[in-house]
N, C-alpha and C positions, 0 to 999 in steps of 0.2 A: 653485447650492447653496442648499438651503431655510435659514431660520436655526432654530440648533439652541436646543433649552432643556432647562432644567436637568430631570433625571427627577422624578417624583411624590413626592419624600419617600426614605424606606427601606422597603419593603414584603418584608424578609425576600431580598432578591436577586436579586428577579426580575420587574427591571423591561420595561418594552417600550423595547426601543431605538426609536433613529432613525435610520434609513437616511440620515443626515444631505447622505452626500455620496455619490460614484460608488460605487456596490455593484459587486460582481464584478470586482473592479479596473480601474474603468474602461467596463465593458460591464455592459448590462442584465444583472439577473439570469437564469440559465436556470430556466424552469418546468418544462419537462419534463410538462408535462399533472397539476401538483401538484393534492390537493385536488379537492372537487367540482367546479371547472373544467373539470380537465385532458379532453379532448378525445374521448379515449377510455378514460376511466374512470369507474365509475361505483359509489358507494356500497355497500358490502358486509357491513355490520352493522347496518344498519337497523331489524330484529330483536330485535339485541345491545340496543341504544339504548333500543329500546321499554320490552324486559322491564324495563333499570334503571329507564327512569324512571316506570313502574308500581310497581317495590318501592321507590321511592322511597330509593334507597342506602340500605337496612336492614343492607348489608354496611358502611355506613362511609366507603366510597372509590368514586370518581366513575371512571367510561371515561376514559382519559386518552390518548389514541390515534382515529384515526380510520382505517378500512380500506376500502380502495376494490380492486376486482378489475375487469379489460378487462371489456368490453360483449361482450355477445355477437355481435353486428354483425360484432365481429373476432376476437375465440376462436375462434368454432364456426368459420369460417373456414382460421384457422390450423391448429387441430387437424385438422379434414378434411386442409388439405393434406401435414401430417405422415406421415398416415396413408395418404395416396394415394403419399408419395415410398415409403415404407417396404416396401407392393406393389410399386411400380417397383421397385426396389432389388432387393426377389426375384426379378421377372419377370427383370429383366437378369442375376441370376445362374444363375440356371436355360438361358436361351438361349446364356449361355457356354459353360456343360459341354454344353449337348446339341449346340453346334457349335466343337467343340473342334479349329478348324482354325488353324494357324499355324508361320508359315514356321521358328519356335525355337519348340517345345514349351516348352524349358526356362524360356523366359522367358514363356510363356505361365503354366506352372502359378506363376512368381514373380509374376505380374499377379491372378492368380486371389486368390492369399492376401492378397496387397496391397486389391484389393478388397472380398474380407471384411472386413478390418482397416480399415478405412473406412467401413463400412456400420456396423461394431459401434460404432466412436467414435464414428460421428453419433450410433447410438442411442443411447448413454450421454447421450450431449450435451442431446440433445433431448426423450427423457421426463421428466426431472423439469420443463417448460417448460410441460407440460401446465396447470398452476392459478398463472399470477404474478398476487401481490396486493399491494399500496403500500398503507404504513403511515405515518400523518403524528401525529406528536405534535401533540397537545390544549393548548399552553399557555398558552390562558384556563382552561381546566379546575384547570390545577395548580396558577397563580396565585390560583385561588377558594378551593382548600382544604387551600394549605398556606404561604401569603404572609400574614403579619400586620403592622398596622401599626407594632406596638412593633419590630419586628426581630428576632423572636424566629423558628423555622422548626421544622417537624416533617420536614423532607429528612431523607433519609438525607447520611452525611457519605460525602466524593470522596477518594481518594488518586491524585493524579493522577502518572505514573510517566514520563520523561524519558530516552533511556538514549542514550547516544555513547559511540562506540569510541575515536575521536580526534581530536584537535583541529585536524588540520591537513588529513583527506580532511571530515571533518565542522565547516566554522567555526564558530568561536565564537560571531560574528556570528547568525547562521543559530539556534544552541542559545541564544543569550540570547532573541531574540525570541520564541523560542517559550516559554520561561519567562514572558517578560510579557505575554503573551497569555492566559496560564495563569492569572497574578495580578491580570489584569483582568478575568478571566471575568463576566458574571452569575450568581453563585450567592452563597448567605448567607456572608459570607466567614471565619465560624467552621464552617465544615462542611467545608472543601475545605483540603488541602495538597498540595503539590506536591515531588518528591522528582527529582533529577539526577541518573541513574547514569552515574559517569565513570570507563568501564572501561581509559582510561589512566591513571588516580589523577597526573594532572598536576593541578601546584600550578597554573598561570592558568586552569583552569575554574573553580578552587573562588573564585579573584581573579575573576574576573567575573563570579560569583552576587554575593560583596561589593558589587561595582561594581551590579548589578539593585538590591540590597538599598538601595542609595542613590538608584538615579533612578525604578523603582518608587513610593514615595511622592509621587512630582510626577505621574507616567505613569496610576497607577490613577486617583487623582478625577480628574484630566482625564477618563477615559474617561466612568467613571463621570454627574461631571457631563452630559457632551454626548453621553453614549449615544453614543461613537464606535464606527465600526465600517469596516475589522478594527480587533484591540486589541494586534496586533503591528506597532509604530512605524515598522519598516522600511519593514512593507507598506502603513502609513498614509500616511506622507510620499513614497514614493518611486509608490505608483499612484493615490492620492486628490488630486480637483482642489483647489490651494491654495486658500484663503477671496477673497473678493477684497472690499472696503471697501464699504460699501453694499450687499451681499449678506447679511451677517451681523451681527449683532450685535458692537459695538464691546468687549465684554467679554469674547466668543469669541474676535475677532481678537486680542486683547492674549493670551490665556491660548494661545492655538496658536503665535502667534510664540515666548513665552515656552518652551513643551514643547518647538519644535521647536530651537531655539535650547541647553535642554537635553539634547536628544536629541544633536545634534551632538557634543557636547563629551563624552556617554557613550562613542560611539563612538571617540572619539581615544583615552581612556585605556584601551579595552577592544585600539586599534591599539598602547597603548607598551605593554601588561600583560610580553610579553616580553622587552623590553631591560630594566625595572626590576625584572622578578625576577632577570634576570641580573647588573642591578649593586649591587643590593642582597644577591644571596648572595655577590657576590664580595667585598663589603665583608666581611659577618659570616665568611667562611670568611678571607679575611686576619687577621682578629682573632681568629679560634681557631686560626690554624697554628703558632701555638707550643704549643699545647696538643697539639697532634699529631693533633687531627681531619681527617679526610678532605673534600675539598671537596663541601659539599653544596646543595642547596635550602634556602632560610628564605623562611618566612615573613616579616609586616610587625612581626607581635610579636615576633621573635626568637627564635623557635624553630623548629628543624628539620621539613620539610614531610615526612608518615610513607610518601607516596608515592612516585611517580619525582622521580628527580633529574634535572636540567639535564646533568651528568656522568654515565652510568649507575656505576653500581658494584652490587656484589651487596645482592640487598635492597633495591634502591631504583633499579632498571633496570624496562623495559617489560614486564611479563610475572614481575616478582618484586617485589611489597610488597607493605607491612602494609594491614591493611583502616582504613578512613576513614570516620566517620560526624560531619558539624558541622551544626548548627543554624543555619543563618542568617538564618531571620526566627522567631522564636519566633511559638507560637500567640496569635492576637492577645488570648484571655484571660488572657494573662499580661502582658499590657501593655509588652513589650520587645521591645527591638531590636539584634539583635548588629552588633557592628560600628560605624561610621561615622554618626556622626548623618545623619539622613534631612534633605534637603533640607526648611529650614522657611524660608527667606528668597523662596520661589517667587513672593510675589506674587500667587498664583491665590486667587478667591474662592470657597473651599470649605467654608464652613462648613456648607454644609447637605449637606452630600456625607459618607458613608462613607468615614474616611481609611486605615480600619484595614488589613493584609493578610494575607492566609494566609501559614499556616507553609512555611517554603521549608526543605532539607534537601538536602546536598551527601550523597551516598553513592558509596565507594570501594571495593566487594569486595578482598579480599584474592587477590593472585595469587602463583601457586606452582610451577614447571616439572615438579614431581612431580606435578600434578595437571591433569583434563580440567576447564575453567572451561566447557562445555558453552553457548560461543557467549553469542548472547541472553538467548536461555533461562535461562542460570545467572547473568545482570545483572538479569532482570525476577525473578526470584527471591528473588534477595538483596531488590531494591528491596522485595517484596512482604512479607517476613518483615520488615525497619526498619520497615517501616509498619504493619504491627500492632504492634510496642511503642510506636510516638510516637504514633499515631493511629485506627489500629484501623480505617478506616473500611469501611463497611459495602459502599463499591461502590469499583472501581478502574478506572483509564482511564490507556493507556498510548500513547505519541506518540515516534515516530521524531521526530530531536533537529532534525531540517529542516522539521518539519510547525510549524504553529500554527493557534490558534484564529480561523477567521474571521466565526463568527456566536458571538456572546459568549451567545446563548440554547444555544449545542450542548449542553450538559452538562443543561442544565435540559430539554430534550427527552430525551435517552436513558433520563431518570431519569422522565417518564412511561411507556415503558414498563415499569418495572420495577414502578411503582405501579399498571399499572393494576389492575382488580378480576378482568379476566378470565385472563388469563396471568402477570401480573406475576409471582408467587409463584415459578412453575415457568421464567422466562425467568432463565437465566444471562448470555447478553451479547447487550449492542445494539452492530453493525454500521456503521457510517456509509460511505456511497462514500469514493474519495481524489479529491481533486481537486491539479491542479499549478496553481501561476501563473506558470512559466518556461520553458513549454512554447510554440514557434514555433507562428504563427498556422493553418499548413496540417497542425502536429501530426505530421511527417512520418515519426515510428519510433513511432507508433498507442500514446503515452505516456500520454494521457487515456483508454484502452482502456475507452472506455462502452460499448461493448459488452458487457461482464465485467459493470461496477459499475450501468449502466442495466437491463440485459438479465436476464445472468445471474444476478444477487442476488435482483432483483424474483424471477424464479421458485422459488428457492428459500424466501424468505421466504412462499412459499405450502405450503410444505410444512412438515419442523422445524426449518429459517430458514439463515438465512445462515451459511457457512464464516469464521472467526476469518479475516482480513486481516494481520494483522502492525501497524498503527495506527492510529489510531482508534476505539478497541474500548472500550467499558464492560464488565467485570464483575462479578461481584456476587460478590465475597470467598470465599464460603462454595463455588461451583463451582468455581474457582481451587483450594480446598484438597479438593479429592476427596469431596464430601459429596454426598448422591444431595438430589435434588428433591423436592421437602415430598411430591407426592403418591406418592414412594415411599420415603421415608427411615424409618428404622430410628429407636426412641426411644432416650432415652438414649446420645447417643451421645458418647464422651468423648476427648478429645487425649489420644494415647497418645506417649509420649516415641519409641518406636518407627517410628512413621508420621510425627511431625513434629521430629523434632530433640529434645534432651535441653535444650532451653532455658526454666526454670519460667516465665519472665515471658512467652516466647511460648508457651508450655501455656494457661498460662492467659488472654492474648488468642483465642487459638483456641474456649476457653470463652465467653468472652465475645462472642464471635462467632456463637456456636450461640443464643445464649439472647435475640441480637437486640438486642445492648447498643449504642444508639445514639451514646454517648457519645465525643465523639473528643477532649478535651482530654487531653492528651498529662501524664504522671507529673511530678514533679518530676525534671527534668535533673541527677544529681549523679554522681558520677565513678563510682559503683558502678551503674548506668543506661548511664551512655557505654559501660562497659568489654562489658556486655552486649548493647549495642547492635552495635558493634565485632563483638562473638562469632558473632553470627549472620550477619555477610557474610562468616567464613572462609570458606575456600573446601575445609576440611573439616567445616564442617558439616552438609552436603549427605549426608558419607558416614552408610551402615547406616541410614539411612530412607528415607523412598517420595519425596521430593523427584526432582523430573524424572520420575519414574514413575507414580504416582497423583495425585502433593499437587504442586500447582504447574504451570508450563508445562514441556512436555514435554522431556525430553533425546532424544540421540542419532540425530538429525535436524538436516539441515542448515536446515529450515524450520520453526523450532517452531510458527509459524500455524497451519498446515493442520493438522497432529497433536493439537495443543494443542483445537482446538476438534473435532474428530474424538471426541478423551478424552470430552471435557462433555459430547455430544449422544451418544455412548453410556450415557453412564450415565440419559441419560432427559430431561435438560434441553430448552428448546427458544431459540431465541434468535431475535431480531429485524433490521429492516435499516430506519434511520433514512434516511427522503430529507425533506431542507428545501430551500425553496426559496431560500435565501442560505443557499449554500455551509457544508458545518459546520465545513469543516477545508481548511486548501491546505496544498502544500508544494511541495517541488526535487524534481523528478524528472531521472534523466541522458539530458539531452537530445543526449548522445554518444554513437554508435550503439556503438563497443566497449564505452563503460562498462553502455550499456542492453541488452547482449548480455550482458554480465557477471552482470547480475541476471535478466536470463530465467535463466540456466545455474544461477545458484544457487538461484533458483525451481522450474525441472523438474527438477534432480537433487533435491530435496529431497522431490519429490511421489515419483518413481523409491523414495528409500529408503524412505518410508511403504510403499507396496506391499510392497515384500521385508523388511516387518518385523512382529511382534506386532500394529502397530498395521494392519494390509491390510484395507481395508475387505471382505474375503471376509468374514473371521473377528474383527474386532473388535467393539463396540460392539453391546452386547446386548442394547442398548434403543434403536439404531436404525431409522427407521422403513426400509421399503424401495426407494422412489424417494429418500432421503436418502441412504440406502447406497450408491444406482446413482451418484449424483453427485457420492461420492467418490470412488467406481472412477474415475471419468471425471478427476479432480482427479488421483489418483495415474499413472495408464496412458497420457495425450495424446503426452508425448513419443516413444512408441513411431512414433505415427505416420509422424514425421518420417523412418523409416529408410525407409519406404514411397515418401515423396513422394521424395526425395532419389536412390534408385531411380528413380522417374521422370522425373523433370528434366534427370539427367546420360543418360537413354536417348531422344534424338533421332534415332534409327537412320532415319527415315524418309530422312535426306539423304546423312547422314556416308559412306556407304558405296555403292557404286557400281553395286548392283541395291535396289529398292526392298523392303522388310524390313517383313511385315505382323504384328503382333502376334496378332490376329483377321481372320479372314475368316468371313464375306463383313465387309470392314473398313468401308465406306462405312456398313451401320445396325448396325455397332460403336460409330460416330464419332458417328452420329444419336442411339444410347441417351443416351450419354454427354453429350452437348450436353442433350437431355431432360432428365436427373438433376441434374446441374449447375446448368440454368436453376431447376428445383424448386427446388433448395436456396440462391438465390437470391430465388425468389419467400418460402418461409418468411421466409428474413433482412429481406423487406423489412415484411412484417407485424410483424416482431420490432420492428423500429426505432420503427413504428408506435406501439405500445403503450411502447417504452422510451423513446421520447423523444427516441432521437439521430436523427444525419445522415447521409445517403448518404454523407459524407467521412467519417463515423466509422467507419462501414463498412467502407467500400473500404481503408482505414489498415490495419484490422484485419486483414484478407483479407490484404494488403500485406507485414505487418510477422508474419503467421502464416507465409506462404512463408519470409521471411528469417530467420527462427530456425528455420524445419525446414530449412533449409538450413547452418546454424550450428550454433545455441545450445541446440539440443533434440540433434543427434545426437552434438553433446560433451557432453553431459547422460548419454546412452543409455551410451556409452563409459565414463564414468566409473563408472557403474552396474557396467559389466559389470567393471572392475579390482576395484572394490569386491569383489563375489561373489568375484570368482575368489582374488585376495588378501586380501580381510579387512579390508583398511588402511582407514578412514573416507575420508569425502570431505571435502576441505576445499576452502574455497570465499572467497575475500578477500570484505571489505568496501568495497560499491560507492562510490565518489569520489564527494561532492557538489561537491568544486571546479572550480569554470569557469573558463575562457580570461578571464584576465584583457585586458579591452577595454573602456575608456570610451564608445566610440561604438558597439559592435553588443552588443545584449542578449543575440544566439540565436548570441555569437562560438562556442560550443564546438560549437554543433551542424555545423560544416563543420571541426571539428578531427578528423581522421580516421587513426585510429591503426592498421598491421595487427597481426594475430594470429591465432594458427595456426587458430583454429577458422571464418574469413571464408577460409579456400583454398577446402573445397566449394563456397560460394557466388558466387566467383568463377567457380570453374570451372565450377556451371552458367551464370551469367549468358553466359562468352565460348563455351561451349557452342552454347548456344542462338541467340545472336549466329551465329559461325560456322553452324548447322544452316540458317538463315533465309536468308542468304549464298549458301550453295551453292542453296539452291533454286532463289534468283533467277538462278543462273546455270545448273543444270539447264532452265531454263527456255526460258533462248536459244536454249541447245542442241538442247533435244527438242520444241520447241513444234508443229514441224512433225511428228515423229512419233510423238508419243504419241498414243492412243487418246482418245475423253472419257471414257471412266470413268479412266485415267492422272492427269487433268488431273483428274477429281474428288476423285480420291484425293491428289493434291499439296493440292488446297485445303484439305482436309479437316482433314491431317496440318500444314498450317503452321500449323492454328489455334490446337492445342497449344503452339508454337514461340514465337508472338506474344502467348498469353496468359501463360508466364512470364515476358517481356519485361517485359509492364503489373505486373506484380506484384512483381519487381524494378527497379520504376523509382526507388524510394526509393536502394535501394542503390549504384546507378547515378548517382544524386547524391553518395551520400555519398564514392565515390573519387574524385569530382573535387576536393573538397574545397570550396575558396572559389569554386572556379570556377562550384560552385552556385548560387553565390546569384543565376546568371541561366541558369534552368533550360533559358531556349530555346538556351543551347550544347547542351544533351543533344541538345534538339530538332534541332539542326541537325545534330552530330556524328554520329547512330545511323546515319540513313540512308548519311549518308558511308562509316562503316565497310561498310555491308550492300552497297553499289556495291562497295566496294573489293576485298571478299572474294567476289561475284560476279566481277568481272572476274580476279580472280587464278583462278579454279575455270574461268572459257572458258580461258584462259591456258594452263593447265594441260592443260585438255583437248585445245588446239591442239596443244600441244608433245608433249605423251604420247600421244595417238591412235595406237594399234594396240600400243601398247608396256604401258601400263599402264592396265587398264580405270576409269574416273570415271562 
């Protein structure tokens, strides 16, 4: 560990850390070919560069971004071979119809459309891939002309947005650290607040912002001082190598024992937060049961909590209370502190350190059984409407309640592209990849899916930029509320009560918003402010305006992501995709194959109802461009495929049945195309990886864990679809479980916790399928070896190749029902071939005993 030192003074927020200790929890950083380095990339504004610095910034504002596009060496490359599959593709479909021979027609013409519907997906897939270009935020650029040494900033100010459903599939644990990662961030710490949405309106969330509110002040100058990084504790203490004596500085080690020693003691109180609200309401409810109140939740001040109760009762049950809106760390230009005095006995030597913190804010929408609360969507909402009256700020950035900040520059990167001179203007959100850090080392349900986040993004940020994510996201206020992009907005343009709620104080933030009012210090807090603050997270405020329709993130979509940024970039916007080379952001991914099956299904049902809605990228977005358009099609219509593949997987007819069953003939350069097209599409993926950065295991994951949800979780996607239509009834879809197999000694305990459910029967049934198909052949084998033909004998080879490639492609899954017995995969290894003898010999067996009776 190098020794840490204290940062350069206060330079407005944004200082250069110090990788002080193991980055990437533990493991090198991944570069990914960042930067002029990277391998295969090579500079792409050079131009750009030039012109500015010949006009010498007469505009004002410096490039704050750097843009690098693949070398030609591997484009031109790639694109040729796109363009040669794409021929193949037709040659092979044309040689079908013109030898339209096969032993079932019917299943012949169901292969034919299956085929199309596979050539069309790839296409969708693969033309917008044509131009990927990597954008690297500039922050010496940002640092030079917008860091001063008084501490003053010209940044635009951050409302950064939190949201949890519950406190017990989502822990506390989990939502606090990402709160203090938030409060540590590097950015000017009067520009940024941070806001909770806790759509259980349970009283221990709002008790463990208190509990932050207290150890915060110890947590931030720590970081501050030593430039730690990550700046959530968890991830600090539990994957960063401890200090060790002689390594560090003697004032370091006192100040980390110190933190971390407070660290502990946060977590114990954040572990009783539940029995002391329970024994403290049962106190004050004994003391008011002669008054004849009903037993309820209290708070530590003695007054009833306006949320859920510990008891439900009406009014104060899951899914019915008042809305909630508390301040728990005031804006630090008001110089207060709600709550608890903040740790001052620490001991740490901070005087040269920034103590101050951003505004923190607990928000509780209101909920109502009369009423659609529209998911997400209608919590990042509310959050987004409280945050224009307390703070207004100009750009917002919103984080599933599992993620945290793991490079404390991320915010100060997304916010050069918004600055920079050449896009900034017209760029509504920057993108960041997701990165997991509880993800098993071989990755085995393709949860790091860089393929998507390396691959996919990259190209699209070559075109009008990346699709909205779901977390991680910067926006810029003003696209959030349905405003068109400077180079085509309308003048004059005014908050009409109509389009945004009848609320004057947010009218008039809206106003203030257009006019580019920088200003984020928040009104004075007095109970005519609360009561209106409160107003706006009803959960009928939303009604008779464009809320979830124009203004805001979208409703009536199970995925408001993909819609929500679909909205923006029609309206003309263009958005960006931030890669840094220390990670921006990690979080919990469910490294449980049901639970991560759970969230494919509410992912592809979600893209499913975009299609069959107003929002279908045929007919929406009027200012989108047209390779942007294609690859939403592609984003809405994937799971269709599944109903293709799934079709072919459970049709092993080469063995199961007791004359051999040709789909095509002449079948043998049926089987030859098909191997050709295949490999192609293979050979692209591997130039892909090339320029994207990842792994042949990233790959192959992907390949892997695409079968096992077109085997599952896409075609209980498709089904759900098709009730929808036919009935009407929306799709609902639970809230994926971030809690794990509690296990002191295995980290990856939940990933061998293996749970059934009805949507893993198909995939069963092709794995023992296929299994059984492989089986009989080796036993056709014994049988007929002397009289088959060699073109017989070609044709078995041919056809098991199919049999053996689902095999390799469900071998994930094939771990997963052993369960623990996984965790020494060479039992698969030895187990598979056992069954494949077994089921051989039962097929001679068979054949001995049934000879002339029943044909095999």
């Amino acid at each position: 560990m190098a020794s840490p030192a204290p940062a350069d003074g206060d330079n407005g927020g944004l200082t250069d850390p110090l990788l002080v200790t193991a980055t990437g929890h533990g493991a090198t950083p991944r570069k990914a070919g960042l930067g002029a380095k990277g391998k295969y990339w090579v500079a792409a504004d050079k131009a750009e560069r030039m012109a500015a610095k010949e006009a010498g910034g007469e505009d004002g504002r410096a490039l704050l971004f750097r843009k690098y596009k693949v070398k030609g060496g591997l484009l031109h490359p790639y694109r040729l071979l796109i363009i040669i599959r794409l021929i193949a593709v037709l040659v092979f479909f044309a040689w079908r119809i013109r030898h339209n021979k096969s032993d079932i027609m019917w299943f012949w013409t169901m292969s034919i459309v299956g085929d199309v519907w596979f050539g069309f997906s790839w296409l969708l897939n693969q033309l917008p891939k044509f131009n990927p270009v990597k954008t690297i935020p500039d922050l010496a650029a940002l640092k030079q002309q917008f860091a001063f040494s008084e501490g003053t900033s010209r940044l635009p100010g951050i409302d950064v947005f939190v949201t949890t459903a519950d406190p017990i599939d989502e822990p506390i644990l989990y939502t606090m650290n990402c709160v203090l990662s938030i409060l540590a961030v590097d950015y000017p710490v009067d520009r940024l607040a941070c806001y909770l949405s806790d759509d259980s309106g349970a009283l221990i969330l709002y008790e463990a912002l208190v509990e932050v509110g207290k150890f915060a002040p110890l947590w931030v100058p720590f970081c501050r001082k030593y430039s730690i990084e990550p700046r959530a504790p968890e991830s600090y203490f539990e994957h960063v190598a401890p200090p060790q004596a002689g390594r560090v500085t003697q004032e370091f080690l006192n100040d980390y024992r110190r933190v971390q020693m407070e660290y502990d003691e946060f977590k114990v109180r954040l572990d009783i937060l539940p029995d002391a609200i329970r024994k403290r309401s049962d106190v004050y409810s004994s003391m008011r049961a002669a008054e004849g109140d009903q037993k309820a939740t209290w708070m530590a001040n003695g007054t009833q909590w306006p949320g859920t109760w510990i008891d439900p009762t009406e009014n104060h049950r899951k899914g019915h209370h008042a809305p909630i809106a508390k301040v728990v760390l005031h804006h630090p230009s008001s110089g207060q502190h709600l709550g608890s005095q903040p740790i001052t006995e620490s001991n740490l030597s901070i005087t040269t350190t920034d103590e101050r913190l951003p505004m923190l804010v607990y928000v509780s929408r209101e909920k109502n059984p009369s009423y659609d609360h529209n998911k997400k969507a209608g919590a990042l909402n509310a959050q987004l409407r409280a945050s224009a009256l307390l703070s207004n700020a100009q750009l917002v950035i919103n984080f599933d309640c599992d993620h945290y900040i793991n490079n404390s520059q991320a915010l100060s990167s997304a916010v050069c592209f918004m600055l920079d001179q050449r896009d900034g203007d017209n760029t509504a959100f920057v993108q960041f990849p997701q990165r997991f850090d509880n993800v098993d080392p071989t990755d085995r349900y393709g949860n790091h899916n860089r393929v998507f986040f390396d691959g996919t993004m990259l190209a699209l940020n070559g075109l009008q930029g990346p699709s909205y994510l779901g977390t991680g996201c910067m926006f810029r206020r003003l696209a959030l509320y349905g405003i068109d992009p400077p180079h085509c907005r309308a003048e004059n343009i005014t908050a009409e009560a109509s389009r945004f709620g009848n609320s004057t104080i947010f009218l008039d933030s809206v106003s203030k918003a257009l006019k580019n009012d920088r200003s984020i210090t928040p009104p004075p807090i007095d109970d005519t402010f609360l009561a209106e603050l409160e107003r706006v997270v009803t959960c009928s405020y939303d009604q008779g305006s464009d809320w979830g329709k124009g203004v805001g993130y979208i409703y009536d979509i199970a995925t408001e992501d993909i819609v929500t940024g679909f909205h923006i970039h029609g309206q003309g916007w263009r958005s960006m995709y931030c890669t840094m080379e220390h990670d921006a952001f990690c979080g919990v991914a469910p490294i449980n194959l049901t639970e991560r099956l759970h969230q494919i299904v509410r992912w592809s049902g979600g893209s499913l109802e975009m299609f069959f809605s107003h929002n279908n990228p045929f007919i929406g977005g009027r200012r989108i461009q047209p390779l942007q358009r294609v690859s939403y099609l592609n984003m809405t219509v994937y799971p269709v495929t599944s109903v293709f593949i799934l079709i072919y997987a459970l049709s092993p007819v080469m063995w199961l049945i007791p004359d051999e069953v040709y789909i095509q003939r002449p079948f043998t350069r049926y089987v030859v195309y098909l191997i050709i097209i295949v490999v192609m599409i293979h050979m692209i993926g591997w130039l892909e990886i090339k320029w994207a950065g990842v792994t042949w295991l990233d790959y192959w994951r992907n390949e892997q864990f695409f079968m096992i949800g077109s085997t599952s979780a896409y075609p209980m996607a498709v089904l759900h679809m098709v009730v929808n239509l036919l009935t009407k009834k929306g799709i609902h879809f639970r809230v994926t479980s971030k809690q794990t197999a509690a296990d002191d000694n295995d980290k990856f305990a939940d990933l061998y916790d293996f749970r059934w459910v009805p949507m893993l029967i198909p995939t069963m049934a092709v794995l023992v399928c296929n299994v059984g198909a492989i089986g009989v052949a080796l036993g056709k084998i014994v049988v007929n070896i002397e009289t088959w033909t060699a073109a017989k004998k070609m044709h078995a080879a041919l056809g098991l190749l199919f049999n053996i490639w689902i095999m390799f492609l469900l071998y994930p899954f094939a771990l997963a029902i052993m369960g623990r017995w996984a965790k020494r995969p060479i039992i698969l290894v030895i187990l598979l071939p056992v069954v494949l003898v077994l089921v051989a010999i039962l097929y001679v067996g068979l054949h001995i005993l049934l000879a002339g009776v029943i044909p095999l």
